[in-house]
N, C-alpha and C positions, 0 to 999 in steps of 0.2 A: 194525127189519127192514132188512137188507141187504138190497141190489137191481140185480142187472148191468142195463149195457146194453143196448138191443136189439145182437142179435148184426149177422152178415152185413158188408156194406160200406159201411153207413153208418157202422159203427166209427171208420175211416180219416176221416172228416169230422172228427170231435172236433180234429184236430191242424191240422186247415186242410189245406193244398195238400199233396195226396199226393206231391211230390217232398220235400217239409219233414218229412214222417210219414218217407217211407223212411229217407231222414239220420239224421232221431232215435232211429230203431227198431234200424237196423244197428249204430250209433259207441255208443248208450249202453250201459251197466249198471249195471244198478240193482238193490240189497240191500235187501230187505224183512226189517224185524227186530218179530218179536211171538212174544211167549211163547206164544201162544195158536197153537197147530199148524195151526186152522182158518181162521185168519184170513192166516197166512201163505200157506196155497194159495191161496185167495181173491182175494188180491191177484196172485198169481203168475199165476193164471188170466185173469185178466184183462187184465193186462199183457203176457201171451202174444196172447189176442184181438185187442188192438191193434199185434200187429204188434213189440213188442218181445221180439228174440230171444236178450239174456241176462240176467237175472234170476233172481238167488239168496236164497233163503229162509233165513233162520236162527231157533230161538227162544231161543238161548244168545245173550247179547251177549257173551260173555268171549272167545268166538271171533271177535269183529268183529277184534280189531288183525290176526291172522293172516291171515285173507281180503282185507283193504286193503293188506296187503303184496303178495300172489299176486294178487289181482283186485283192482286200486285203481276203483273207484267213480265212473260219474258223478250219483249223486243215492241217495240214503239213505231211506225210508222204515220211519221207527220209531215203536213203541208208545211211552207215555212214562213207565206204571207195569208193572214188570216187575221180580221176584225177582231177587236177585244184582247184578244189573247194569242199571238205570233206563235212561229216556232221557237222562236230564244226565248219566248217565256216557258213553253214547252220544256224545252231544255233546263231552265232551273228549277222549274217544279220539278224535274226528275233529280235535279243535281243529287241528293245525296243517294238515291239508287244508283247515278252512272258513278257516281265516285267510289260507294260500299259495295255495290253488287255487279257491278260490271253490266249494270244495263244499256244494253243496244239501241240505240236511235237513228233511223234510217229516216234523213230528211228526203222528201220531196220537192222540187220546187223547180218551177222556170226560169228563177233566179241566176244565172250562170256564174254573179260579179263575183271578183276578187274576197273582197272585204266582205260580200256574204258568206262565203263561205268559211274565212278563215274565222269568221267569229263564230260559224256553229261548230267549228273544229274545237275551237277556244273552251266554249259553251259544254264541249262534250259526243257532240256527234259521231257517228262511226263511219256513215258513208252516206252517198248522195245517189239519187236519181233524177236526171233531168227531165222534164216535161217538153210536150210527152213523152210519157214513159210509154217501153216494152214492157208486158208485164212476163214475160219470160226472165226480160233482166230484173226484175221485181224478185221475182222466185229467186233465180240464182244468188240475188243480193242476201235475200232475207233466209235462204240454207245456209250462207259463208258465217252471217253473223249470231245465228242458232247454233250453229258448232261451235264458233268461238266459244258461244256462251257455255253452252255444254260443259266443252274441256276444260274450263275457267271454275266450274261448281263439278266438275271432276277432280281438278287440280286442287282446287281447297277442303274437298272432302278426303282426299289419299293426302294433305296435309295436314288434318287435322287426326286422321287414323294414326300418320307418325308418330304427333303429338300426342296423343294421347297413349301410343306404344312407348314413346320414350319417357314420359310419363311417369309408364307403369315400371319402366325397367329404372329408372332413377328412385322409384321408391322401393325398389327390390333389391336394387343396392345400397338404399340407407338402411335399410331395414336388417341387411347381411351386414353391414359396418360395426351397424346402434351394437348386433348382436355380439360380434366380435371383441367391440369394445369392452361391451358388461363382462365378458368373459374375462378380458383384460386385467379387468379392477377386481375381478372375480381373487384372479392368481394373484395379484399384488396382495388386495387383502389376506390371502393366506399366509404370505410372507413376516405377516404384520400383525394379524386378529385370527388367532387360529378357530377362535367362536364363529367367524366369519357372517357378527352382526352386525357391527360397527356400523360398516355402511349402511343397512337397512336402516339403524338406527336414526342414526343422522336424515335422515330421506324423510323418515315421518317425522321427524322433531320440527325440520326445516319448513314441512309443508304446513304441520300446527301454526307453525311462527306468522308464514305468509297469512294464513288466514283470520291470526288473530290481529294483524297491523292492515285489514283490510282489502288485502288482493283476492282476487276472484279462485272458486273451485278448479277452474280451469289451469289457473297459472302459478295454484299451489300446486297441483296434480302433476301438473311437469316441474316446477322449483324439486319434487320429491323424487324424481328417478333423475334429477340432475345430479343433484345432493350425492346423490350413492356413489358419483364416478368423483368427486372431488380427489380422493385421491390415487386418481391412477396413477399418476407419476412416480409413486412409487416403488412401478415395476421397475424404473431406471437406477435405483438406490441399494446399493449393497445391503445383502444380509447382516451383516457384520454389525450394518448402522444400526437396520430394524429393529436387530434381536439384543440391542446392544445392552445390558442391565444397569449399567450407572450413568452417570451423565456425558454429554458428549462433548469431546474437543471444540475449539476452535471453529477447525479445520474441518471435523463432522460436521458442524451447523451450517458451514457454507455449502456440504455435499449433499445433506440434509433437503435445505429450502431449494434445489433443484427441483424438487418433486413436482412446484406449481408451475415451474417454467414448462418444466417436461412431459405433465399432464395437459398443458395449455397447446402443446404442438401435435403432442396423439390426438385430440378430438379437434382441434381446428381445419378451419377449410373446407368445413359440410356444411349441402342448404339446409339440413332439418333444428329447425327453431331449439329440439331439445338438446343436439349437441352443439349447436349456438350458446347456448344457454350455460351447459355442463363446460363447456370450454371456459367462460365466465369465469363460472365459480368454482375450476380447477387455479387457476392464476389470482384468483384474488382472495381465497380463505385465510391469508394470513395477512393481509394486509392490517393494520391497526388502525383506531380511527384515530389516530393522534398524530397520525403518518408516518409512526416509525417501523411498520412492518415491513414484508417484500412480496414478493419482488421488482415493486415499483416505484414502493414510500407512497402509495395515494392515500388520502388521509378526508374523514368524512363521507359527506354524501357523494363524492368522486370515487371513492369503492364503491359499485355496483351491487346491487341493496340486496340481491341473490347472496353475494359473499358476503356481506353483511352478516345475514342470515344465517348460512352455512357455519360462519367463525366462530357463533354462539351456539349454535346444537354441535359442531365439533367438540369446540371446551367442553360441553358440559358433558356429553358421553364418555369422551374421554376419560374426565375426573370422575366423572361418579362405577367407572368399570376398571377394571385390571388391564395394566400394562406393561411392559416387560420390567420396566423399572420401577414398577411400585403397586402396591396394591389400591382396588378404590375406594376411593371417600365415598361418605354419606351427602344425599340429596340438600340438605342444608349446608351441608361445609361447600359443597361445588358452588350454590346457591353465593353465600358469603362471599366466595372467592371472585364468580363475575360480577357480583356489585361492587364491587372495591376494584372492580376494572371497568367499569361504563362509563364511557365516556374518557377513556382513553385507551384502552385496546379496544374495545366494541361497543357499539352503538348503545346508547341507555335506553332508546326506547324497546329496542330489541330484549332489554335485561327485564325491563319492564314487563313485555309482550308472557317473556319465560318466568317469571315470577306467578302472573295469572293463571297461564296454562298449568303449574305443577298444582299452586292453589286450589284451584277446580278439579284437578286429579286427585288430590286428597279430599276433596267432599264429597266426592261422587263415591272414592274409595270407602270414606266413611257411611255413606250413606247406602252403602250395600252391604257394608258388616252388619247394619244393625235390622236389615230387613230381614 
């Protein structure tokens, strides 16, 4: 014998605190599925009575996928023996809602066995009503597993607000680092470029280069604010060496080529791609493609094609501006200089690449003298 509730306003008790009843009654809906056409009002009526006001009946389950596409579901009450279409098929038509969303399914069934049930547990099920059913325990059932739900899309929503705070505060910190850093290279460069363009320089030569050996706006754009930190490392490098006028010992060149090691450990160990990236091509601007540079001897397309890159607008700024130990050459003698090293200090396509670009900068140059 089926048996409502007493009616009226003690209804609203069953859920506890009538602000928790209003919540669950307005945010949920819930799909009653029973072959049984009488059982389906039944339930519908009832769950009308308490206050919930959407709630849809079906005794077809073939129609369940359709209606969870157009009205997704917060909590499922189904029979469990039913023509065509069971409750365990019930069950995997919802499977990837109880698995992604933590949807609630509250079988029904007179089914008591063992092995029914452990296979709609299996299947996904949250809890059981036995036939007949109370529908007082109907309620109580179907508020426990509406809470769950609740605190479940409460619980991932104040996890994904973390996430997104932590987020913000991890890019507030790369962002205080990046800054940090530039400054970094900022003070080294003065050490070393009292012009303090060097680095700029290199940044745009590096990013022409990318984009005339065909890599994208994007990833010359960053190659160009990587380029400028190449050499931080030599905040770790004595005065003495920087500013040194003649050539260096031994003993300086070993103290020297620390720069890339020690530029390589200031920017490493961060997730942002560009100090990924600048860490690169702190460590590898001197490598030679012939493998005889440092600090690793990698030699070819095993230098990472950033430092590649870098190696050749280094030299060529380098040579073509003033340096403590010399004054600079002209655009052609630097020119001279790295083709008679491509393809064993640095890459020839890359010599190639700088050949075009100055090229083009002289016709453009000449082509505006004479406008």
């Amino acid at each position: 014998m089926i048996h409502f509730p007493p009616g009226g306003h003690g209804d609203t008790e069953l859920f506890g605190e009538p602000d928790r009843l209003s919540m669950l009654s307005l945010a949920a809906h819930v799909i009653v599925i029973d072959d049984e056409p009488q059982n389906v009002q039944l339930l519908i009526a009832t769950l009308n009575r308490a206050g919930f006001h959407s709630v849809t009946g079906i005794t077809d389950a073939r129609s369940l996928p359709g209606l969870v596409i157009s009205e997704p579901p917060d909590l499922v009450i189904t029979d469990l023996h039913m023509p065509d279409c069971d409750g365990f098929g019930v069950l995997e038509i919802l499977s990837p809602l109880i698995n992604q969303e933590r949807l609630p399914v509250l079988m029904v069934t007179g089914d008591g066995s063992r092995d029914a049930r452990q296979r709609a547990l299996t299947l996904g099920a949250k809890d059981f009503v036995t036939k007949p059913f109370d529908l007082v325990e109907v309620l109580l059932r179907v508020r426990n597993l509406l809470e769950s739900r609740m605190l479940f899309q409460d619980l991932r929503k104040q996890n994904r607000t973390l996430l997104e705070s932590a987020v913000g505060t991890n890019r507030e910190l790369e962002s205080t680092r990046l800054e940090m850093i530039e400054r970094l290279a900022l003070a080294a460069e003065y050490r070393d470029d009292e012009t303090n363009q060097h680095n700029l320089r290199v940044g745009e030569l590096a990013a022409k280069l990318a984009l005339r050996i065909g890599m994208t706006p994007e990833e010359a754009g960053l190659l160009r604010r990587a380029a400028a930190l190449h050499d931080i490392g030599k905040i770790g490098v004595p005065d003495a060496l920087l500013r040194k006028a003649g050539p260096l010992t031994e003993g300086e060149q070993r103290v020297m080529r620390t720069h890339t090691s020690i530029g390589a450990r200031i920017l490493g160990g961060s997730q942002s791609p560009l100090l990924q990236l600048a860490e690169k091509v702190a460590e590898s601007h001197h490598e030679r493609y012939d493998g005889s540079g440092y600090p690793k001897g990698l030699a070819g397309v095993s230098i990472p094609i950033a430092g590649r890159i870098v190696a050749v607008a280094d030299a060529f700024d380098a040579i073509t501006n003033d340096r403590p130990y010399r004054k600079g050459r002209s655009v052609d003698q630097a020119l001279q200089i790295l083709r008679e090293e491509a393809g064993r200090q640095y890459d020839a396509r890359l010599i190639d690449a700088l050949l075009a670009i100055v090229e083009a900068q002289v016709s453009s140059n000449a082509e505006a003298s004479l406008a």
